[in-house]
Structures are given as structure tokens and as C-alpha cells.
C-alpha positions as CSV (number, residue, x, y, z in Angstrom):
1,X,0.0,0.0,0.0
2,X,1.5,3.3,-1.0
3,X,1.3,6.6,0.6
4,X,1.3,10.0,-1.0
5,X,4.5,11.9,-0.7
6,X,3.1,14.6,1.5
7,X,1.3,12.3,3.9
8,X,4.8,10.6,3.8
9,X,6.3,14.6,4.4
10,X,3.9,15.3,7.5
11,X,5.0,11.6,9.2
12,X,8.2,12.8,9.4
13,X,7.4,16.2,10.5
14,X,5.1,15.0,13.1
15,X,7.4,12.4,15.2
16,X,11.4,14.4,14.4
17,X,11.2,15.6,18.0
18,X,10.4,12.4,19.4
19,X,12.7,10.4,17.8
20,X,15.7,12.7,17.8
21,X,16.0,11.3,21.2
22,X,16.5,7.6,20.1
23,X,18.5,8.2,17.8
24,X,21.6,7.4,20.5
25,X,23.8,4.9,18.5
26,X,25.1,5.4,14.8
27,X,23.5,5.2,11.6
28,X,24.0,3.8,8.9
29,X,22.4,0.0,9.8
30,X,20.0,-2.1,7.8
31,X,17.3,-3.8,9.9
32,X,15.6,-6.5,8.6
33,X,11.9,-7.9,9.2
34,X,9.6,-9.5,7.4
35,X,5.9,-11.3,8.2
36,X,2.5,-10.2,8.9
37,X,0.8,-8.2,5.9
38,X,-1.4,-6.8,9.2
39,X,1.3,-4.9,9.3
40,X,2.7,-3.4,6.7
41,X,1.1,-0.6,5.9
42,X,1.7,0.7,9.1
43,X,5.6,-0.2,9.2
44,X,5.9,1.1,5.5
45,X,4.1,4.2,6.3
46,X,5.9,5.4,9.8
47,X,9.8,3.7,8.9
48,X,9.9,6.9,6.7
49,X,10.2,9.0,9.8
50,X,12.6,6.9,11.5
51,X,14.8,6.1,8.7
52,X,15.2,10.4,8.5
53,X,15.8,10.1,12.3
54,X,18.3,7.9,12.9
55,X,20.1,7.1,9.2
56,X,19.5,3.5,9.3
57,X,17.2,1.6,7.2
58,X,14.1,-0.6,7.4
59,X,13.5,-3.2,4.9
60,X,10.3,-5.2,5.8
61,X,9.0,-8.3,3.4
62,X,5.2,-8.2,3.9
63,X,4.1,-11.9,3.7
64,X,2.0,-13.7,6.6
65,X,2.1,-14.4,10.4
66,X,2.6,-18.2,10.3
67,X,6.0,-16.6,8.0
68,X,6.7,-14.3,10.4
69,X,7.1,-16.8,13.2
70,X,8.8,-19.5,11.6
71,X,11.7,-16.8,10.8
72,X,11.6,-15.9,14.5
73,X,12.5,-19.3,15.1
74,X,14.9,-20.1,12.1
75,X,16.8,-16.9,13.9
76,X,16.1,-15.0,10.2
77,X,15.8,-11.6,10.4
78,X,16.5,-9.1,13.0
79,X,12.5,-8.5,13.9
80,X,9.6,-9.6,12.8
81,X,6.0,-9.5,13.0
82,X,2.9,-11.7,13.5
83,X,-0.9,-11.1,14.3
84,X,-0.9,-13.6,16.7
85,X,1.0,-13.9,19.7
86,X,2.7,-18.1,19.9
87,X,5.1,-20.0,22.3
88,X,8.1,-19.2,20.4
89,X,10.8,-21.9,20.0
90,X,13.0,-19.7,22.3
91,X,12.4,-19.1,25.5
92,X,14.0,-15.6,25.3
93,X,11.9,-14.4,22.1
94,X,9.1,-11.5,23.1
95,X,6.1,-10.7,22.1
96,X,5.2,-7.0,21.7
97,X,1.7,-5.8,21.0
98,X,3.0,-3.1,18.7
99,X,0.0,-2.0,16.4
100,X,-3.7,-2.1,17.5
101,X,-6.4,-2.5,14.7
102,X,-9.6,-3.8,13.5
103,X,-10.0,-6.4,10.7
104,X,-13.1,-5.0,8.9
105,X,-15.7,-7.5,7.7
106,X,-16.2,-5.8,3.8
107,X,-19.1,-6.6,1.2
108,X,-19.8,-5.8,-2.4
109,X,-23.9,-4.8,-2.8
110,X,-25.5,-2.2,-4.9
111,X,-26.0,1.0,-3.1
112,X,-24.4,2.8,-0.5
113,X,-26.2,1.6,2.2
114,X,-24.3,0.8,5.6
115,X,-24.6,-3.2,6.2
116,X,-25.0,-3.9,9.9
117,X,-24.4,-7.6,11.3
118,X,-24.8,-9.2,15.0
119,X,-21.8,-11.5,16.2
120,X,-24.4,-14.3,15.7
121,X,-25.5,-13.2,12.0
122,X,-21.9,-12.8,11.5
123,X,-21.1,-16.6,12.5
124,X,-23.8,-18.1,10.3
125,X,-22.6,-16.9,7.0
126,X,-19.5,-17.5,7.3
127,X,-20.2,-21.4,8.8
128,X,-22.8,-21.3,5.7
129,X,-25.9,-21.5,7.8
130,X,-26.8,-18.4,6.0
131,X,-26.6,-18.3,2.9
132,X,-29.1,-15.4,0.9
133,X,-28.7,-12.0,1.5
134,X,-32.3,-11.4,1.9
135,X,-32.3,-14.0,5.1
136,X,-34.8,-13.0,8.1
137,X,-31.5,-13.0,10.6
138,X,-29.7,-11.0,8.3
139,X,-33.2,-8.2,7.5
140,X,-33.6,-8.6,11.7
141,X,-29.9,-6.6,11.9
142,X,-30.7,-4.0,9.3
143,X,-34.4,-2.7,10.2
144,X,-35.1,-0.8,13.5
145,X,-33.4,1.3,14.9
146,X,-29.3,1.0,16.1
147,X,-27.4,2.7,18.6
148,X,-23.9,3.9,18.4
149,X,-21.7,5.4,20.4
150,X,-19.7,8.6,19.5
151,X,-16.3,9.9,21.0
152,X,-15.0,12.6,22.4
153,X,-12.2,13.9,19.4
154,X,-9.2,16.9,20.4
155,X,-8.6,19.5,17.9
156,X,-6.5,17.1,15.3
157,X,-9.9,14.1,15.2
158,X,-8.1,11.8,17.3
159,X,-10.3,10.0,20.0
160,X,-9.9,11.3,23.5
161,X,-8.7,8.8,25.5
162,X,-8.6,7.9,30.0
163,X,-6.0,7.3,31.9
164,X,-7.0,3.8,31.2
165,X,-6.7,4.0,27.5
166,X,-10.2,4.2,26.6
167,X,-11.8,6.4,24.5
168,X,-14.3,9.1,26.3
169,X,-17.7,8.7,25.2
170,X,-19.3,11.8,24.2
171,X,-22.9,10.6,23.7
172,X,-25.0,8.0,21.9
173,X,-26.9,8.5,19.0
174,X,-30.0,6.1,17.9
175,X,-29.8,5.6,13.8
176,X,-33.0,4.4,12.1
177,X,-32.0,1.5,10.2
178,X,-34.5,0.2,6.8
179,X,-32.5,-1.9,4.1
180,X,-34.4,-4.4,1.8
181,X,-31.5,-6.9,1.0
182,X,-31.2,-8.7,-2.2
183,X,-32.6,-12.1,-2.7
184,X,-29.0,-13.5,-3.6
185,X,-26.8,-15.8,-2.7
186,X,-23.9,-14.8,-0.9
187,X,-20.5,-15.3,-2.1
188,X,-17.5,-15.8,1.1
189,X,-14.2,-14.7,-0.2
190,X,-11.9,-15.7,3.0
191,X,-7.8,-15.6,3.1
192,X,-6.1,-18.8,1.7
193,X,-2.8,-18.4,3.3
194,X,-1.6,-19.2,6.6
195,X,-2.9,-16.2,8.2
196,X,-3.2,-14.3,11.7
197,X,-5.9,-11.7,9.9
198,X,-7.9,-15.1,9.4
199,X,-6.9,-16.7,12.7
200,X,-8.0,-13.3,14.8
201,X,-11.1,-13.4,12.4
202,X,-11.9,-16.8,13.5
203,X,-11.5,-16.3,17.2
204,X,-14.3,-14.1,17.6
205,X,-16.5,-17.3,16.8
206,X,-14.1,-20.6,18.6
207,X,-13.9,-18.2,21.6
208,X,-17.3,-16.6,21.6
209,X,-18.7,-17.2,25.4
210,X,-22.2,-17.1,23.0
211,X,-22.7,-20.8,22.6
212,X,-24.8,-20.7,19.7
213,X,-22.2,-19.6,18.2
214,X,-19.3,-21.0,19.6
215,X,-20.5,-24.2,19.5
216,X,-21.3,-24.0,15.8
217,X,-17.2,-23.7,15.3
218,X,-16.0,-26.8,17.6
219,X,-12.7,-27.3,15.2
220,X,-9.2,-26.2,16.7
221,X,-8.6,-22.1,15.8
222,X,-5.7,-22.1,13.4
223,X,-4.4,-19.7,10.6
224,X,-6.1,-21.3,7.5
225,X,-10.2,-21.0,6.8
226,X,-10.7,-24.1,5.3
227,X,-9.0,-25.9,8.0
228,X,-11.4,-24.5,10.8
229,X,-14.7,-23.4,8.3
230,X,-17.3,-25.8,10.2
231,X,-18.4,-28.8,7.8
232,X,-16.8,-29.8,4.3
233,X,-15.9,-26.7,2.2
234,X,-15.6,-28.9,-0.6
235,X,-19.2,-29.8,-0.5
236,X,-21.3,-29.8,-3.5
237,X,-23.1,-26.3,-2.0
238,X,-19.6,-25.0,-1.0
239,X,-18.5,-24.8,-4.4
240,X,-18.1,-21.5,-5.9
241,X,-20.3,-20.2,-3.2
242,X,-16.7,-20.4,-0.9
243,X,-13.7,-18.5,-2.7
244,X,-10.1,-18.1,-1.4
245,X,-7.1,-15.8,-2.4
246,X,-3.8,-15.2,-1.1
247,X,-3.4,-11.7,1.1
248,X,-6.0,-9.1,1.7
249,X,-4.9,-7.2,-1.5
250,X,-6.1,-10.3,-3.6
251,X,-9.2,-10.8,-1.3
252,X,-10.4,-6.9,-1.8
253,X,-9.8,-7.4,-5.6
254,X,-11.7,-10.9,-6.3
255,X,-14.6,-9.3,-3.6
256,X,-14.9,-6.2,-6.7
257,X,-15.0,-8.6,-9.2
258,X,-17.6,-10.3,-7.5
259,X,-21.2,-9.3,-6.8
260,X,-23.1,-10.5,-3.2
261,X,-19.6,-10.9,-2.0
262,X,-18.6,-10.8,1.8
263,X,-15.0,-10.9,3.1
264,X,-12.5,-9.9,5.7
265,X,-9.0,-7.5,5.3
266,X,-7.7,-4.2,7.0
267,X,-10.0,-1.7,6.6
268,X,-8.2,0.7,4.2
269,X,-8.6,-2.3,1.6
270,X,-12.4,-1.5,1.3
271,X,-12.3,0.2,-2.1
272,X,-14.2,0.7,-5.9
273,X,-17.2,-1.6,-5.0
274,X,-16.4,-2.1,-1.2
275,X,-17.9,-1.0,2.0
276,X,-17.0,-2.2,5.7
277,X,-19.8,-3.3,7.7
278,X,-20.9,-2.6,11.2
279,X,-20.8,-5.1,13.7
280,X,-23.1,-5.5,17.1
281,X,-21.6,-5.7,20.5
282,X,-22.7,-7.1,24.0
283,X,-23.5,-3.7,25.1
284,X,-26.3,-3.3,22.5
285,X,-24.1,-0.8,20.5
286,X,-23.2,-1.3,16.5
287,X,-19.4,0.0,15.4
288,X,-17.1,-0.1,12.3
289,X,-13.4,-0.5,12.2
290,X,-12.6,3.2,13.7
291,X,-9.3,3.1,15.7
292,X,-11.3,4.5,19.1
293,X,-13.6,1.5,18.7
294,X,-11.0,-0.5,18.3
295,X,-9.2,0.6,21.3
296,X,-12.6,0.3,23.7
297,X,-12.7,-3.3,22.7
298,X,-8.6,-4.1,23.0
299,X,-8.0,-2.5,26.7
300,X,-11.1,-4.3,28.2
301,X,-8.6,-7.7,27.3
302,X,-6.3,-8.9,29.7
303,X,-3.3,-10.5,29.6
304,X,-2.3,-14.6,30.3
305,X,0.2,-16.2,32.2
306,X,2.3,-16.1,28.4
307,X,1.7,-12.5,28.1
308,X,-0.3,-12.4,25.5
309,X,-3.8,-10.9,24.8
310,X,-7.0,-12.4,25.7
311,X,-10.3,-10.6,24.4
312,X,-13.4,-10.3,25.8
313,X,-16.1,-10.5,23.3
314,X,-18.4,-10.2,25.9
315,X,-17.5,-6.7,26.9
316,X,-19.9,-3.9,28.0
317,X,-17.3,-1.2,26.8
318,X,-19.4,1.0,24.9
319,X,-19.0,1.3,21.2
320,X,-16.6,-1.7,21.6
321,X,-15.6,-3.3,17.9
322,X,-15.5,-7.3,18.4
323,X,-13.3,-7.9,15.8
324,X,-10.2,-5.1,17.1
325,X,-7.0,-7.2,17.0
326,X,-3.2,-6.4,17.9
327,X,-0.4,-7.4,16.6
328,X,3.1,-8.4,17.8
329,X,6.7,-8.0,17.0
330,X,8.9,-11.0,18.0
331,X,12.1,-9.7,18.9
332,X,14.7,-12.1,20.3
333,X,15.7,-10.1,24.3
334,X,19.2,-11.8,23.8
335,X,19.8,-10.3,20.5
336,X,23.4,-9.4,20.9
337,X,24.2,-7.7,17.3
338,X,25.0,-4.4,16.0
339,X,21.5,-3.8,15.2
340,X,19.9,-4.8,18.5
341,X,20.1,-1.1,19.7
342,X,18.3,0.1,16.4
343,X,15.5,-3.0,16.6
344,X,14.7,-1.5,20.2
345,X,14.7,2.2,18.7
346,X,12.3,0.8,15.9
347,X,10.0,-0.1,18.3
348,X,9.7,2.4,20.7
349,X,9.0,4.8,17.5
350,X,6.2,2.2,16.7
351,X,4.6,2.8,20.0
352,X,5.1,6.3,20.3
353,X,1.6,7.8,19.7
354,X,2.4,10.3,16.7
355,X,3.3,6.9,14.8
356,X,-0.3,5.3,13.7
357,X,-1.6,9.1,14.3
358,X,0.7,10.4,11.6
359,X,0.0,6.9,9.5
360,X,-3.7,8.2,8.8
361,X,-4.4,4.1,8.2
362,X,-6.7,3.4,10.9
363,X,-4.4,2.1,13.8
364,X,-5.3,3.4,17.3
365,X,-1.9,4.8,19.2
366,X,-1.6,1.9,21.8
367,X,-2.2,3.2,25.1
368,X,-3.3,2.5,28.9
369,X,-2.7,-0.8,30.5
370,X,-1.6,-2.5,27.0
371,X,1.2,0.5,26.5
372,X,2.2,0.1,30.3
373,X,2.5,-4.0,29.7
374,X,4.8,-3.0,26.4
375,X,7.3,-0.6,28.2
376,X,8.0,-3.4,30.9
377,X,9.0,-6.3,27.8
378,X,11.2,-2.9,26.1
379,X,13.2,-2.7,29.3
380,X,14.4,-6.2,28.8
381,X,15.5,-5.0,25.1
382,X,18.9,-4.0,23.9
383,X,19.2,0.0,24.7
């Protein structure tokens, strides 16, 4: 994903002061990373900045998660990046929730009419228990009114956020909701790769404390659709009905090129035909991927014994989007090479706030008890 030079201008303008200070070793070093796509618009986007800072270089190879952690284990590269937290084969590897952000849940239908799905409505077209557009579970979301919950913004649009990292609600707003949908079938265009977009997708239904949904979805969460899609996808009513590609690019461009289609990418992928949808919480409100909804959904998670991020899908948090992810960067503590001082420089720049700010790509800065939880792993980092 390409930026235009001036946004590319302003992210450098916006961060110099705050990364003149890390800028304590020489230049002149060539990082390496390579792994989650999740990611790369994001690292593309703000390395500009810190490449100006410090005269060293970034070269990131955008591929998958499963890719990024098997190079964390083959001891390839210097950093690198997965949307999924794992056990890694060392016991001094770390990972770093660097980037908070939703995975949007796109669709391709005539008009310009916002889509709006429940957890539950969610679940059954993707498991194939729903399968028309004009489906009564699917007309139940979009008719009636809807709630949602608008932010407190500062002067520059960003969310204003609590000491806690949450974003201050501002008030609610009820939004009459009356869409007829088409009496078509509908087309599921998921990730065929080894994927932690997919695998984060995936968890809102394996891990959903709902058990009409979670018990729809009783194979074991991994990267790959197919391999956890509930029933045969290679049945008779699967085919062409179920289509894969290779990297949310590929999925956005086979879900323009196909009518009735539903899918899952970042949202900044939801172009030409493509609209993101908005998706229903516990609390009775309905959000799309915005960075603040995604950070009221992320900070009510908590953290396991491994140090990794648990969501609660259950959460009250107002305007909280379900499907908000982070996404780590697996950096070896015992990394004892020339670049080890640069790698912990990288990422401090990632988590500085003017970062996804500056990006304009929909990240949320990460903040509260999740930025508090990352400075404590960054001590343990090369300085």
C-alpha cells in the first residue's frame, strides 16, 4: 500500500522531536523484518520517519504471520512481525503488541447503504448457515433502529482517550435502520494463506462465550479458513459459493470482481465496490473498524500467564468493535548484534503515539494498561 508523498512529508514532521531522542547509536544499519501483511502498511508508512531520524534503514518483506514466526524461530531476520501472539521456539523471544487495529468485515452490494451484522449473523454466514442475502436473521440486523456510540475527538480528530486508554464517550446517537437486501446468494471470499488476519477473524467465533455460536465452530482455531470453516468446504453447496485468495490485497480485488460478496481485510482495503460493515456488541451498540472503537474493545482484554492478549467478546465497553486485534513483533531479548540497539529504537518509534496518528491508516496509538504492559518487555531489550 503506497502513501502519497506529503502524507509521507507530515509523518516525518510530526514524530522528528520524538525520535531525535532515540537516535543514540550510529546510523547507517540495515534492519531486517519481514511477516504479517497486518502490518505493513503501518511499518511502511511510519519507517519513513525513522529512517530520516536515525540514518538507518528498514527493509520489511510483507508476507504472513505463520512466516513471520517461523523466521523468528529459524533466527532470520532481525525482527519480525505476527498477528498472533505463539510459544516461540525460544524461551527468550518476546512478544510485543506493537499495532492495535480492526479487521473489517467488507461486502460488495448495490447502493451505498451501511450493512450492519450481530456476532451471531456474523457466525452463520461465514459457517454457511446463511446463505441469501435477503435471510430473516440478516433483514432482523438492518431494520429498526441502532445505537452507536460517539467519541470525544481533540482539535487534530483523534479520540480522547482515559487514563486507562479508553476512549471518552461523548454521547450516543439512535440511527433508524431500513435496508431491503437482495434475494441472492452470498459469495465468502476468505484468506487462503496461513494467516493471523484469518486466525483473529476466526476467534471471535471458537472463543465466543455465546454458545450458539461457539459451538457451531467446535474445530481447533488455526491460521487457515478451510481448516477451521465448520463442515466440508468442498461440498457440493460450497463450491463456488466459498472462494479463497492469497493476502487481503487479492481478497479486496476478487470481492470487486464479485457481486453479493462478503470478506474480511484491514479496513483501508475496502475500495471501488467495497464497503466495511458494522458489527453489534454485548453492550447493544453497533461500530465499524474506527481506531477508538477498536481501542474500547482491545484495553477491556487482559493479559495470560504467556503474556499475550485475551479478548473479551463479551465486553460492556461502549461502542466496543468485536473484531479489534493487535499485533506483535517478535524480537529475540538476547539479541546481541550491531543492530539490537536500532530494533529497540524501531520499536519504541512504533509505539510512540504520533506513529499510527501520523500513518492516517486506521491504527489506534496503543495506550493504557496494553502501552504500560509493552514498556515493561522494552526494558528487557537491547538499549
Amino acid at each position: 500500500m503506497k502513501l502519497s508523498r506529503s502524507l509521507k512529508v507530515a509523518a516525518v514532521a510530526v514524530v522528528a522531536a520524538a525520535l531525535s531522542a532515540q537516535a543514540a547509536f550510529a546510523g547507517g544499519l540495515t534492519v531486517t523484518g519481514g511477516g504479517s501483511s497486518f502490518d505493513a502498511p503501518l511499518i511502511n508508512a511510519c519507517k519513513v520517519a525513522w529512517q530520516t531520524s536515525t540514518g538507518n534503514t528498514f527493509n520489511y518483506t510483507s508476507s504472513s504471520s505463520g512466516t513471520g514466526q517461523s523466521n523468528e524461530d529459524a533466527g532470520i531476520g532481525d525482527v519480525n512481525f505476527s498477528d498472533s501472539g505463539y510459544t516461540p521456539a525460544k524461551s527468550s523471544v518476546l512478544n510485543i503488541p506493537v499495532a492495535m487495529a480492526p479487521i473489517a468485515v467488507g461486502y460488495n452490494l448495490p447502493g451505498t447503504k451501511d450493512l450492519y451484522l450481530s456476532q451471531k449473523t456474523l457466525s452463520d454466514i461465514f459457517a454457511g448457515k446463511v446463505t441469501n442475502w435477503s435471510d430473516q436473521e440478516i433483514a432482523a440486523d438492518n431494520n429498526g433502529s441502532a445505537t452507536v456510540v460517539i467519541y470525544k475527538k481533540d482539535a487534530s480528530g483523534n479520540a480522547v482517550k482515559d487514563s486507562k486508554g479508553n476512549p471518552i464517550v461523548l454521547r450516543t446517537q439512535s440511527i433508524a435502520r431500513h435496508y431491503t437486501l437482495p434475494n441472492q446468494p452470498i459469495h465468502i471470499v476468505a484468506r487462503a494463506d496461513s494467516s493471523g488476519t484469518t486466525q483473529n477473524f476466526l476467534k471471535l467465533f471458537t472463543n465466543n462465550p455465546d454458545k450458539t455460536i461457539s459451538s457451531v465452530w467446535t474445530k481447533p482455531l488455526g491460521k487457515v479458513f478451510t481448516s477451521v470453516f465448520p463442515g466440508n468446504v468442498n461440498d457440493t453447496a460450497n463450491i463456488g459459493r466459498i472462494q479463497t485468495a492469497t493476502g487481503s490485497a487479492s481478497v479486496a480485488a476478487l470481492m470487486n470482481q464479485t457481486p453479493y460478496s462478503i470478506g474480511y481485510f484491514e479496513p483501508s482495503y475496502a475500495t471501488g465496490k467495497l464497503r466495511n460493515a458494522l458489527i453489534g456488541d454485548a453492550n447493544g451498540d453497533w461500530s465499524g473498524p474506527t481506531a477508538a472503537a477498536t481501542a474500547a474493545f482491545v484495553n477491556a482484554g487482559t493479559f495470560n500467564a504467556q503474556g499475550l492478549l485475551q479478548f473479551d467478546y463479551s465486553t460492556k465497553t461502549p461502542g466496543a468493535y468485536v473484531l479489534g486485534i493487535v499485533s506483535y513483533a517478535l524480537v529475540d531479548s538476547a539479541l546481541t548484534t550491531a543492530n539490537a540497539n536500532a530494533v529497540t529504537s524501531f520499536i519504541n518509534y512504533l509505539l510512540d503515539p504520533a506513529c499510527p496518528t501520523a500513518a492516517g491508516l486506521g491504527f489506534s496509538p496503543i495506550t493504557g494498561t496494553v502501552l504500560a504492559h509493552d514498556q515493561a518487555l522494552v526494558a528487557k531489550l537491547s538499549k
